[in-house]
Each structure stands twice: as C-alpha cells, then as structure tokens.
N, CA, C and O atoms as a CHARMM CRD file, in Angstrom:
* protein
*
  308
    1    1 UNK  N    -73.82800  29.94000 -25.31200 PROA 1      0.00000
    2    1 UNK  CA   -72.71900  29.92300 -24.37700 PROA 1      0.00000
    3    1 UNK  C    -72.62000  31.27400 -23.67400 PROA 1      0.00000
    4    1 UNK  O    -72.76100  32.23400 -24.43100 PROA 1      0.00000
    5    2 UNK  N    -72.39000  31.57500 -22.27600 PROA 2      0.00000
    6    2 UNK  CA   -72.05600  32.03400 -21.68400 PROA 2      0.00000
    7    2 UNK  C    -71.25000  32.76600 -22.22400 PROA 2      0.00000
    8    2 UNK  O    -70.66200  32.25300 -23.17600 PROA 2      0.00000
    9    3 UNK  N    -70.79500  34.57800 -21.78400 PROA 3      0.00000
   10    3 UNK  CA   -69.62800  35.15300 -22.29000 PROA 3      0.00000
   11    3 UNK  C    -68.75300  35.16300 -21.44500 PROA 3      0.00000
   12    3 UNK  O    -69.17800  34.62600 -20.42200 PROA 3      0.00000
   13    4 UNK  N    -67.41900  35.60800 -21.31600 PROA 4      0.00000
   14    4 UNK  CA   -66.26500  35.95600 -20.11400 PROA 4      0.00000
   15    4 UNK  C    -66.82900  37.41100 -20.19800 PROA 4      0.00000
   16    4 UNK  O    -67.64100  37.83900 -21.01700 PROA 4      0.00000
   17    5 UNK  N    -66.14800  38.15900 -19.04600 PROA 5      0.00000
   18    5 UNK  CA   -66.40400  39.22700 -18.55200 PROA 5      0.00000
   19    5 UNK  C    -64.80300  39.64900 -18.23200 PROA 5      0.00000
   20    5 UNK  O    -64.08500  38.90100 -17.56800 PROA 5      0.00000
   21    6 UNK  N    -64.30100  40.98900 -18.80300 PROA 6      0.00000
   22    6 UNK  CA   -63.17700  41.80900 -18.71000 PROA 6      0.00000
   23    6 UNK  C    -63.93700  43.28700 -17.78500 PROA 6      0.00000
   24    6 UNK  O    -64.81200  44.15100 -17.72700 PROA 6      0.00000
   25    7 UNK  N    -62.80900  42.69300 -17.23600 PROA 7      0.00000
   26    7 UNK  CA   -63.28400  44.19400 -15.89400 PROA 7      0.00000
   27    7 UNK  C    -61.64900  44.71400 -16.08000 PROA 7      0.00000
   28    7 UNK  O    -60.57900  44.11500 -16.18000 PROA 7      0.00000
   29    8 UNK  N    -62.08200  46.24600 -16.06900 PROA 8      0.00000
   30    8 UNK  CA   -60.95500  47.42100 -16.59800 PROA 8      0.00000
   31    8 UNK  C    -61.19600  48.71100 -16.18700 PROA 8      0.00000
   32    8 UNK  O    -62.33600  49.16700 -16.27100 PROA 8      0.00000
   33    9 UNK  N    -60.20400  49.41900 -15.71500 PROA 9      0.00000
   34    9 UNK  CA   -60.53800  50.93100 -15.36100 PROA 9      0.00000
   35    9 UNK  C    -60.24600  51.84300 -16.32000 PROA 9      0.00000
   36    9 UNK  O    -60.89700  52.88600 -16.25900 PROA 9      0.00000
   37   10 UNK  N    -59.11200  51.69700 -17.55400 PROA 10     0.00000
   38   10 UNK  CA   -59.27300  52.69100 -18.49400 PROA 10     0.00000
   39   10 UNK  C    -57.69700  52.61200 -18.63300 PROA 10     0.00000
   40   10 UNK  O    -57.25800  52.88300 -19.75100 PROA 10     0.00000
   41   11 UNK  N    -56.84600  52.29700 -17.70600 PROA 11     0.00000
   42   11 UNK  CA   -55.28000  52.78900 -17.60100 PROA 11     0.00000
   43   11 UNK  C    -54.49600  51.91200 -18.67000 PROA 11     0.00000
   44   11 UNK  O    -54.88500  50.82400 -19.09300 PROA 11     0.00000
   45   12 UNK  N    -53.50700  52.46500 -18.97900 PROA 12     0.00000
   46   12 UNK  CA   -52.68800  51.46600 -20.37000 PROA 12     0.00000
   47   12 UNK  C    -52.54500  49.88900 -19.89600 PROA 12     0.00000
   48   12 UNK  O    -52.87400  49.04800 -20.73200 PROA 12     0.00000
   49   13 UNK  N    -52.20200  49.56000 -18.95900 PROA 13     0.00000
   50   13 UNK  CA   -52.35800  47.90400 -18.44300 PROA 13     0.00000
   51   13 UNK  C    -53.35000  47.53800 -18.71600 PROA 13     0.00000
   52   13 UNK  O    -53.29200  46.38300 -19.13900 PROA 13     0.00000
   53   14 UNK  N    -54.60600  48.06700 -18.68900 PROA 14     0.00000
   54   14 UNK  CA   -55.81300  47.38400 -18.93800 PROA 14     0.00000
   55   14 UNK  C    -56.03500  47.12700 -19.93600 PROA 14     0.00000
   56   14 UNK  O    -56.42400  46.03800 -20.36000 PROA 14     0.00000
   57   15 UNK  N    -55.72900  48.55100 -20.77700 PROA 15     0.00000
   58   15 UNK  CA   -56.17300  48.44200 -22.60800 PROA 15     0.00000
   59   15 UNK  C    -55.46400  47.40700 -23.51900 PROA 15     0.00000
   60   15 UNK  O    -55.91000  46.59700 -24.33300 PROA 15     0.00000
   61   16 UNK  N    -53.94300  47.77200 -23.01800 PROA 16     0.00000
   62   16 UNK  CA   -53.04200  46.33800 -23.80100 PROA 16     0.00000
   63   16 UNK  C    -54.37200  45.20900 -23.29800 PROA 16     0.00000
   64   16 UNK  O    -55.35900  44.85800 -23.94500 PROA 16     0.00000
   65   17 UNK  N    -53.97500  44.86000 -22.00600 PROA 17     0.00000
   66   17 UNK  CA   -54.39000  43.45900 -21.70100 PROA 17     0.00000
   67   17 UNK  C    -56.13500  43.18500 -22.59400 PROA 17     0.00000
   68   17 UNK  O    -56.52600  42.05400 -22.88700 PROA 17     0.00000
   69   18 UNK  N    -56.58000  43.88400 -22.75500 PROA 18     0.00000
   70   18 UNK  CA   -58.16100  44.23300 -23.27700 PROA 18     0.00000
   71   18 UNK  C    -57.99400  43.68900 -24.94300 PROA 18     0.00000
   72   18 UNK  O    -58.71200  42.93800 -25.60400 PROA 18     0.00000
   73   19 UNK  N    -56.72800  44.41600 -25.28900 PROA 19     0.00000
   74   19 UNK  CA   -56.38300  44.03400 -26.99100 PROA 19     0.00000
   75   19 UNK  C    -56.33900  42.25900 -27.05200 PROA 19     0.00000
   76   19 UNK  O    -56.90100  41.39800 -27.72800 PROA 19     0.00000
   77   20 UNK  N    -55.25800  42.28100 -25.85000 PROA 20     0.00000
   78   20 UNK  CA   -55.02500  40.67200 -26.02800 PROA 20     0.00000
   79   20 UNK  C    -55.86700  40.06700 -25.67100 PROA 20     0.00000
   80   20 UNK  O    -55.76900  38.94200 -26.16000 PROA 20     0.00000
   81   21 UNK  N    -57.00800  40.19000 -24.83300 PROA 21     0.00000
   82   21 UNK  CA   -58.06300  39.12100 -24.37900 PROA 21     0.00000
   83   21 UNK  C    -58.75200  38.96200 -25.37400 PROA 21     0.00000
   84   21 UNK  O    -58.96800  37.78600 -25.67000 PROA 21     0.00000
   85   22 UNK  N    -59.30100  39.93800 -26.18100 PROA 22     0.00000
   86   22 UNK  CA   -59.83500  40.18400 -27.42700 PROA 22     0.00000
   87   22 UNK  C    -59.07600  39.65800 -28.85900 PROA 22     0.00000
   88   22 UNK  O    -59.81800  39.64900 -29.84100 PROA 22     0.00000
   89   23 UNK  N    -57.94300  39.30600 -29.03100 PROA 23     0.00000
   90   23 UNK  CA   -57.25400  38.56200 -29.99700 PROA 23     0.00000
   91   23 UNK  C    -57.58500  37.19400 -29.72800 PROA 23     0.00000
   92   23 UNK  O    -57.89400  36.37000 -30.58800 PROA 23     0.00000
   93   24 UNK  N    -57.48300  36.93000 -28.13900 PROA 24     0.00000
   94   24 UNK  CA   -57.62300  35.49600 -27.86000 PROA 24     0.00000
   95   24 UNK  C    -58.53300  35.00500 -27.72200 PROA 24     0.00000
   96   24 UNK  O    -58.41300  33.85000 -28.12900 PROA 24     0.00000
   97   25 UNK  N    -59.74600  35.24400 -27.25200 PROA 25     0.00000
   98   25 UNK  CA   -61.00400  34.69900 -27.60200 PROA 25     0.00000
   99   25 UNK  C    -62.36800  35.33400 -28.55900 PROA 25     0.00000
  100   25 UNK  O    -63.52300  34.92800 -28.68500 PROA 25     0.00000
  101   26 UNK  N    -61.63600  36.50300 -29.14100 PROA 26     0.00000
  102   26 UNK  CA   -62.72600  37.23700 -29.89000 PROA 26     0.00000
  103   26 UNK  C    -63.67400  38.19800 -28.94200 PROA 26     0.00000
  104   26 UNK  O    -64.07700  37.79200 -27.85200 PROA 26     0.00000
  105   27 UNK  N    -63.92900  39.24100 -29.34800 PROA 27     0.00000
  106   27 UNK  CA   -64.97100  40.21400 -29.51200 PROA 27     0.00000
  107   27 UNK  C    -65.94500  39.49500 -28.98300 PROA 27     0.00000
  108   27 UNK  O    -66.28000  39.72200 -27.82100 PROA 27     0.00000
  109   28 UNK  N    -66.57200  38.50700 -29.72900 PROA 28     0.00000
  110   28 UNK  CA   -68.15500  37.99100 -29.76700 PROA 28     0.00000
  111   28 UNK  C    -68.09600  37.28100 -28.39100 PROA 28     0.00000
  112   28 UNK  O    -69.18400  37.35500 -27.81800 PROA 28     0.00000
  113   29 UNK  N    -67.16100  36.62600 -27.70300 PROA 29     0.00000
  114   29 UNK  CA   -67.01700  35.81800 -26.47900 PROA 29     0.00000
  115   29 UNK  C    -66.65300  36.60400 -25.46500 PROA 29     0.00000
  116   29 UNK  O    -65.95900  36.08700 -24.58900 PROA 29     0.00000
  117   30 UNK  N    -66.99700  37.90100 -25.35500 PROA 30     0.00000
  118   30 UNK  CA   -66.38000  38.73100 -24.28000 PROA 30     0.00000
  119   30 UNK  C    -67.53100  40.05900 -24.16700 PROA 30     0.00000
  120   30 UNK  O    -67.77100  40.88800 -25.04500 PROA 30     0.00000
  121   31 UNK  N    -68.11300  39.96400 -22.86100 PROA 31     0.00000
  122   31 UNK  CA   -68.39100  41.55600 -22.19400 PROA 31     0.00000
  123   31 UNK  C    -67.16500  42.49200 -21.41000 PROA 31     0.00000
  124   31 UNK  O    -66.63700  42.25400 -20.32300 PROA 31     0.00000
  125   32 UNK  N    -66.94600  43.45700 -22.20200 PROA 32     0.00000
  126   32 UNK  CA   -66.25700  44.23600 -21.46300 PROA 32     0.00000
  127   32 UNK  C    -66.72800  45.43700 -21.03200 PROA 32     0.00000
  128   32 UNK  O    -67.34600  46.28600 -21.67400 PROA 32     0.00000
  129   33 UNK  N    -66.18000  45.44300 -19.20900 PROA 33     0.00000
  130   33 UNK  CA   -66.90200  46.68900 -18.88400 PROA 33     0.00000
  131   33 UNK  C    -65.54100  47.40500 -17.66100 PROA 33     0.00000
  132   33 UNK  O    -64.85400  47.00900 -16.72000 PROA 33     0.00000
  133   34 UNK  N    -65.78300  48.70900 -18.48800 PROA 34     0.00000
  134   34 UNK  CA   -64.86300  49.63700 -17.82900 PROA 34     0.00000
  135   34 UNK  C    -65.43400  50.26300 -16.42800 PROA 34     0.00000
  136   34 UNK  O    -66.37900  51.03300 -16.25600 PROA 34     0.00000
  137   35 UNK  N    -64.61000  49.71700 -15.56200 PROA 35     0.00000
  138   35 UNK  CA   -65.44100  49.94400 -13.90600 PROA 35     0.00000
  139   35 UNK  C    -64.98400  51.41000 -13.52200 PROA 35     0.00000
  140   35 UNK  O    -65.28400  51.69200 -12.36200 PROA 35     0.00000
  141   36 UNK  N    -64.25600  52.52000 -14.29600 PROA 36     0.00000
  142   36 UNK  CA   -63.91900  53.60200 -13.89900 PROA 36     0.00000
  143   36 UNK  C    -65.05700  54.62000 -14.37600 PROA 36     0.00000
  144   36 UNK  O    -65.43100  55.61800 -13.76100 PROA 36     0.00000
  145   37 UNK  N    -65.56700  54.10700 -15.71900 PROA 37     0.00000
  146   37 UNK  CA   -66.92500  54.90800 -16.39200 PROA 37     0.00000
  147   37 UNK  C    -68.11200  53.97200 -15.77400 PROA 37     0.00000
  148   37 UNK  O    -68.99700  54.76400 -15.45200 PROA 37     0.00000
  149   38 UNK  N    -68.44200  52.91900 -15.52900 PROA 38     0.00000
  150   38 UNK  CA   -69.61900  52.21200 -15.32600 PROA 38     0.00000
  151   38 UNK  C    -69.23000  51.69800 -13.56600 PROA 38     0.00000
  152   38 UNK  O    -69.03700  50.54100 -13.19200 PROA 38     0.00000
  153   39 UNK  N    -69.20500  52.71300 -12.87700 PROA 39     0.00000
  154   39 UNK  CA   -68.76400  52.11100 -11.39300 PROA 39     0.00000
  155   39 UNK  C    -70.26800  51.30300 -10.95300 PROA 39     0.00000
  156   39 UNK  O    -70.30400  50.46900 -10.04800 PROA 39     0.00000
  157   40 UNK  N    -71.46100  51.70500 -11.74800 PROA 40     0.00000
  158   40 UNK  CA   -72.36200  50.74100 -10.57500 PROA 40     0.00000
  159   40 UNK  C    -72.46200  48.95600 -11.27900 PROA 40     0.00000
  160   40 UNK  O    -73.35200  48.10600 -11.28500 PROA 40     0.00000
  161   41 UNK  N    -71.27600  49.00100 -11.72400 PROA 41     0.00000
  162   41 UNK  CA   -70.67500  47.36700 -12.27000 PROA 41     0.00000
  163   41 UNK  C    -69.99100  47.32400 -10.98900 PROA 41     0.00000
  164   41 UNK  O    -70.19400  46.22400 -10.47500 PROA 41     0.00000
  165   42 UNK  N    -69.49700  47.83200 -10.49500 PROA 42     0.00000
  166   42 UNK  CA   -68.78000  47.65800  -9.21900 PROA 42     0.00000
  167   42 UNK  C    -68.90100  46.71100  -8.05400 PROA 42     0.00000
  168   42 UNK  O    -67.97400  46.20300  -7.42300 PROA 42     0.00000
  169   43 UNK  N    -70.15900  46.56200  -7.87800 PROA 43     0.00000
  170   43 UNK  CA   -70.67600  45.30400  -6.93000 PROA 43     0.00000
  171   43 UNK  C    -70.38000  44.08600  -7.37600 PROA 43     0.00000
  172   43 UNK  O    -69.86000  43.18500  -6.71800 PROA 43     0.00000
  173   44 UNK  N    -70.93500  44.03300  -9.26300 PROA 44     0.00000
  174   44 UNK  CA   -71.31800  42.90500  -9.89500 PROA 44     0.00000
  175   44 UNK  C    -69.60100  42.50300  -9.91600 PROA 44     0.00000
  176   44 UNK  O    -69.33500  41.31100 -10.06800 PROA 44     0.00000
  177   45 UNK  N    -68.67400  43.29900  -9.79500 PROA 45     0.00000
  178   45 UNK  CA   -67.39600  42.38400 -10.26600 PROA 45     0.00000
  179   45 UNK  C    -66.75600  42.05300  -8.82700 PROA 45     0.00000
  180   45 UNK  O    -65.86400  41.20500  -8.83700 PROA 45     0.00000
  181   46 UNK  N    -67.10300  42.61400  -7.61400 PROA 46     0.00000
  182   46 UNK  CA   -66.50400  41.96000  -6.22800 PROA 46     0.00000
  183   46 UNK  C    -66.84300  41.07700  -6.14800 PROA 46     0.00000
  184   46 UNK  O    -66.16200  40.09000  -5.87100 PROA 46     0.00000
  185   47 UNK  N    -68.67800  41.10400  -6.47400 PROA 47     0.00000
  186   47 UNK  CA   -69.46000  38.98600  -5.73000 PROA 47     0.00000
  187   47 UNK  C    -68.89300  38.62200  -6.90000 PROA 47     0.00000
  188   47 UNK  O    -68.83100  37.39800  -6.78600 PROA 47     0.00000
  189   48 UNK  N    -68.45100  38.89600  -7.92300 PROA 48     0.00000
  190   48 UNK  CA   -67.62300  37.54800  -8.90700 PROA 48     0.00000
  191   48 UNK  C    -66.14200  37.46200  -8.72900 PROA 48     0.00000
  192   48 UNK  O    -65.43100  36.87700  -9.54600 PROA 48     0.00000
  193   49 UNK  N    -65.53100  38.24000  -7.30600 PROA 49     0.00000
  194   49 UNK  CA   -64.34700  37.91600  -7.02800 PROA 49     0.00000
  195   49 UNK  C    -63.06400  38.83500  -7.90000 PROA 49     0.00000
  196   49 UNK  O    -61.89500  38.47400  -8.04200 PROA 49     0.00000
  197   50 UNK  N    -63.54400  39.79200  -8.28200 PROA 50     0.00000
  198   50 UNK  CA   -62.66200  40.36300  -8.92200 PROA 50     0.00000
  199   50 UNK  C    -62.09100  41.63000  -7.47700 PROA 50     0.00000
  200   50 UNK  O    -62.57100  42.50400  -6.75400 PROA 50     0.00000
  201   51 UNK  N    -60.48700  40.78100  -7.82200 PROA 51     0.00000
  202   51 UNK  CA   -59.80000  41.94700  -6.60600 PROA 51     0.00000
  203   51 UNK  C    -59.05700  43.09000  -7.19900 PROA 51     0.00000
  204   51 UNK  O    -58.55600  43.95500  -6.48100 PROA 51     0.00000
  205   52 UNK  N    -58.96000  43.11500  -8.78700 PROA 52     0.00000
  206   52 UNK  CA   -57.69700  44.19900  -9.06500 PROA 52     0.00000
  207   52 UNK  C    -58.22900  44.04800 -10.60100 PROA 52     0.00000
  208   52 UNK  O    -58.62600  42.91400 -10.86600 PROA 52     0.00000
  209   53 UNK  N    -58.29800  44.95800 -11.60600 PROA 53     0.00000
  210   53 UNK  CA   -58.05600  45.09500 -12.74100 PROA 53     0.00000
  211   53 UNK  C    -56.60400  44.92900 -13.34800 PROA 53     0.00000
  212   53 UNK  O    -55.68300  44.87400 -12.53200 PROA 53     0.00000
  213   54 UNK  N    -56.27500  44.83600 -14.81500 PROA 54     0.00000
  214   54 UNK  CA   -57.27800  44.41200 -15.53300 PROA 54     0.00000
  215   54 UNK  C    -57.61700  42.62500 -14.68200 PROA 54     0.00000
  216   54 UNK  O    -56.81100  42.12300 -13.89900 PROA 54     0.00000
  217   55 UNK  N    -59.02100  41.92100 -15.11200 PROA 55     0.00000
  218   55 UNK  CA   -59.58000  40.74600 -14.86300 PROA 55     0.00000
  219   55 UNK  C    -60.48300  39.97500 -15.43300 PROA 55     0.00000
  220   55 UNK  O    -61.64700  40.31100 -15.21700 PROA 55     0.00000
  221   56 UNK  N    -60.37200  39.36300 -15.86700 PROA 56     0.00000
  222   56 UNK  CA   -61.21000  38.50500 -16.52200 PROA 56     0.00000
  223   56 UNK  C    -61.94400  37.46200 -16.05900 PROA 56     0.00000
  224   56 UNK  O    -61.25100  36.48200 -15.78700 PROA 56     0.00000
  225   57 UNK  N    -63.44000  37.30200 -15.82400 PROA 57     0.00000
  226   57 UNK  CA   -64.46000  36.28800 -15.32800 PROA 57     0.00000
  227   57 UNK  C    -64.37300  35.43500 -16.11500 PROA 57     0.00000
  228   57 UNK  O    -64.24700  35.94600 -17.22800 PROA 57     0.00000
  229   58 UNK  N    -64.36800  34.00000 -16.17100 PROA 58     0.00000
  230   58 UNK  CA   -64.76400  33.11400 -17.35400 PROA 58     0.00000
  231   58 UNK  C    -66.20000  32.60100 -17.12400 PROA 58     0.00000
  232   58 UNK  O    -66.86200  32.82800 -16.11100 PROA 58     0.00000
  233   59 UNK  N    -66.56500  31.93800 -18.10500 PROA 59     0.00000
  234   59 UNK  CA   -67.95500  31.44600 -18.38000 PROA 59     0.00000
  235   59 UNK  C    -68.25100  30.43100 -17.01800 PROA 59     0.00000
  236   59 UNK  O    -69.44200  30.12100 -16.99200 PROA 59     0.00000
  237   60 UNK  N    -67.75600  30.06000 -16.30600 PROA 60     0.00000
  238   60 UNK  CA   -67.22500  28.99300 -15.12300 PROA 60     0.00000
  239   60 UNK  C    -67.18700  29.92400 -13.76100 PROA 60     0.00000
  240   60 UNK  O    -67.28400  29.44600 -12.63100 PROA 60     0.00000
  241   61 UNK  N    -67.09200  30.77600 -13.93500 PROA 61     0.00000
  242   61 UNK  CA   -66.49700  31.94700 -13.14100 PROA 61     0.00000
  243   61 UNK  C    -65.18100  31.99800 -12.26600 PROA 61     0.00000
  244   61 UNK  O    -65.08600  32.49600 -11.14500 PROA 61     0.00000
  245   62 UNK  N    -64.26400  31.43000 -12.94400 PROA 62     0.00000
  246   62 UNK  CA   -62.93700  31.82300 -12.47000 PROA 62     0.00000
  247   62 UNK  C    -62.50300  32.98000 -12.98400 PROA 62     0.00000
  248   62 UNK  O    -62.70700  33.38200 -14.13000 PROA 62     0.00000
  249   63 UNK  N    -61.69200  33.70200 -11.83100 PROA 63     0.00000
  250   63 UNK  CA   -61.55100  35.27000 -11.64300 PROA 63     0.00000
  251   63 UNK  C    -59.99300  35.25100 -12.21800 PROA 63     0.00000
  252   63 UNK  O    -59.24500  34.58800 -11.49900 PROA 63     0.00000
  253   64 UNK  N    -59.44000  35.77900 -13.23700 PROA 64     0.00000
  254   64 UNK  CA   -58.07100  35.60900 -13.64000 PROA 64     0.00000
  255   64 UNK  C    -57.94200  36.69700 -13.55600 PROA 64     0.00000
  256   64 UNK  O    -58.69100  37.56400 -14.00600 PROA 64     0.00000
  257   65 UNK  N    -56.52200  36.88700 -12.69500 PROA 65     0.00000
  258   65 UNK  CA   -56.48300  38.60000 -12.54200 PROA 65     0.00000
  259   65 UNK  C    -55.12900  38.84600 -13.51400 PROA 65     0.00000
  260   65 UNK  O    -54.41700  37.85100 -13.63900 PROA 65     0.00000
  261   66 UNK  N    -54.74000  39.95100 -14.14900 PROA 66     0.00000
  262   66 UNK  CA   -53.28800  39.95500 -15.18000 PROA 66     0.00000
  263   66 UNK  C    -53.08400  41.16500 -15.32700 PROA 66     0.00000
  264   66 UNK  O    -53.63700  42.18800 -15.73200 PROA 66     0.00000
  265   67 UNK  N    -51.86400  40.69100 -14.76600 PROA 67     0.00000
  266   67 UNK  CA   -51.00200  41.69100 -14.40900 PROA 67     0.00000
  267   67 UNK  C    -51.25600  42.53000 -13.01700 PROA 67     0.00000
  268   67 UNK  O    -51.33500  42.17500 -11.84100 PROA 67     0.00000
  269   68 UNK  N    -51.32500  43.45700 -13.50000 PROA 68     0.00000
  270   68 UNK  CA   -51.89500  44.58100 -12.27100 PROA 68     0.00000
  271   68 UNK  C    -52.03200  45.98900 -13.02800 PROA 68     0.00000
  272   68 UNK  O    -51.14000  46.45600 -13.73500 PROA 68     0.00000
  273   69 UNK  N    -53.38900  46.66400 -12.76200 PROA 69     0.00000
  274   69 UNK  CA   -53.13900  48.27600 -13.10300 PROA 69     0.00000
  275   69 UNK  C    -54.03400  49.20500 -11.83600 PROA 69     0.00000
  276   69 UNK  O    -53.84900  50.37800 -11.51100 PROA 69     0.00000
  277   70 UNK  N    -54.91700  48.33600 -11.35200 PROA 70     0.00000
  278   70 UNK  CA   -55.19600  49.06400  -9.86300 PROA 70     0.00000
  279   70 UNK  C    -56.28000  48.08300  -9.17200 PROA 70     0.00000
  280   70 UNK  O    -57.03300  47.32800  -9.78700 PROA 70     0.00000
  281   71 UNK  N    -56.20300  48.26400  -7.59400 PROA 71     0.00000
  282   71 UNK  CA   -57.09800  47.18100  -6.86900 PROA 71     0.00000
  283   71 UNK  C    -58.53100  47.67000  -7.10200 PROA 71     0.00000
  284   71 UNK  O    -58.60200  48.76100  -7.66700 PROA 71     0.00000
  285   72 UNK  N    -59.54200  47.15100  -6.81600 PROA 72     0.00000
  286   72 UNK  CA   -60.83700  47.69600  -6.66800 PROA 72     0.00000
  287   72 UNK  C    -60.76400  48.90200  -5.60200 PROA 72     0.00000
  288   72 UNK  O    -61.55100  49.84500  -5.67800 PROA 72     0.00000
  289   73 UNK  N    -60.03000  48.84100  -4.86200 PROA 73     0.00000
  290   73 UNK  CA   -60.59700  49.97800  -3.57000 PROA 73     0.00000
  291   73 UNK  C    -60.35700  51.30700  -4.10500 PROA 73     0.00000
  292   73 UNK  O    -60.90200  52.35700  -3.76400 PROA 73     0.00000
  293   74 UNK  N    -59.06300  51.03300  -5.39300 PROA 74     0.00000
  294   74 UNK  CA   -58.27100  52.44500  -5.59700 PROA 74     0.00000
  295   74 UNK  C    -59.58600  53.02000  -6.27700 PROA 74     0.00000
  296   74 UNK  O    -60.08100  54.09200  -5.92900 PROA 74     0.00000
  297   75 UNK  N    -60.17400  52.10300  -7.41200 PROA 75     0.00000
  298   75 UNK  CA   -61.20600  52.46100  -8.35800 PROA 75     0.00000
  299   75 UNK  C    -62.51500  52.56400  -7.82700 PROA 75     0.00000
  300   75 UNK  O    -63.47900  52.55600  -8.59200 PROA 75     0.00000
  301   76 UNK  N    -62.62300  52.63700  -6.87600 PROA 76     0.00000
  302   76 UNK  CA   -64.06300  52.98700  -5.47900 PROA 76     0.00000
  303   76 UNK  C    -63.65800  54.43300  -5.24700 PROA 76     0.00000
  304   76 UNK  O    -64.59700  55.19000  -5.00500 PROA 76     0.00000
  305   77 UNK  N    -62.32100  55.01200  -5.27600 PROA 77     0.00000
  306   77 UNK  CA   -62.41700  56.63000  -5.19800 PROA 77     0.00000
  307   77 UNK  C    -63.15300  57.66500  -5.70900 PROA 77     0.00000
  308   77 UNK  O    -62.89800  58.82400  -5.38400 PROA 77     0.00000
C-alpha cells in the first residue's frame, strides 16, 4: 500500500497536527517531510496540490490541508 504524505515547515501547528496524523494512522502509513529543512520537496508537494502546511496527501492523492501554519509561498522564502 501506498503511504500518505505530511508536508510541514517545522512551526507548532504543524508538529501538534504531525502528533495527531501519526496517532491516527501510524508511523508505518505515513512519509513525513519537513518542507522548511528539505525545500527541494517543494515542487513534489505543489504538483500534489499542496497549498499551505500543515497537509496531508493520501494514498488517492487528496490534498487535506489542517488548519493553517503557513502557505507554500511564505515557505519558498
């Protein structure tokens, strides 16, 4: 199976939300990648539609965005 994908810049909105994605589907069902340390992920999470951290890709590729802690453009600085 396919994993989900958590896209995150590092800021406390992300990390909570990171704990809980990780309670809810486990560790083993999740790539997480911090787009503030790994910016050349940066492409890979726009063509999958990611507009704002924290976000989560699913295996399907629907883009669930939660909450809010910053848009992509801020994290392109």
């Amino acid at each position: 199976m396919k994993k989900s994908v958590f896209y995150h810049a590092g800021c406390p909105v992300c990390i909570s939300a990171e704990h809980d994605i990780i309670d809810l589907i486990g560790f083993e069902n999740i790539e997480i990648i911090h787009l503030g340390n790994d910016k050349n992920k940066m492409a890979e999470a726009e063509k999958a539609g990611v507009k704002s951290v924290p976000a989560l890709v699913t295996p399907h590729g629907n883009v669930l965005h939660i909450n809010f802690g910053a848009s992509i453009e801020e994290i392109k600085k």
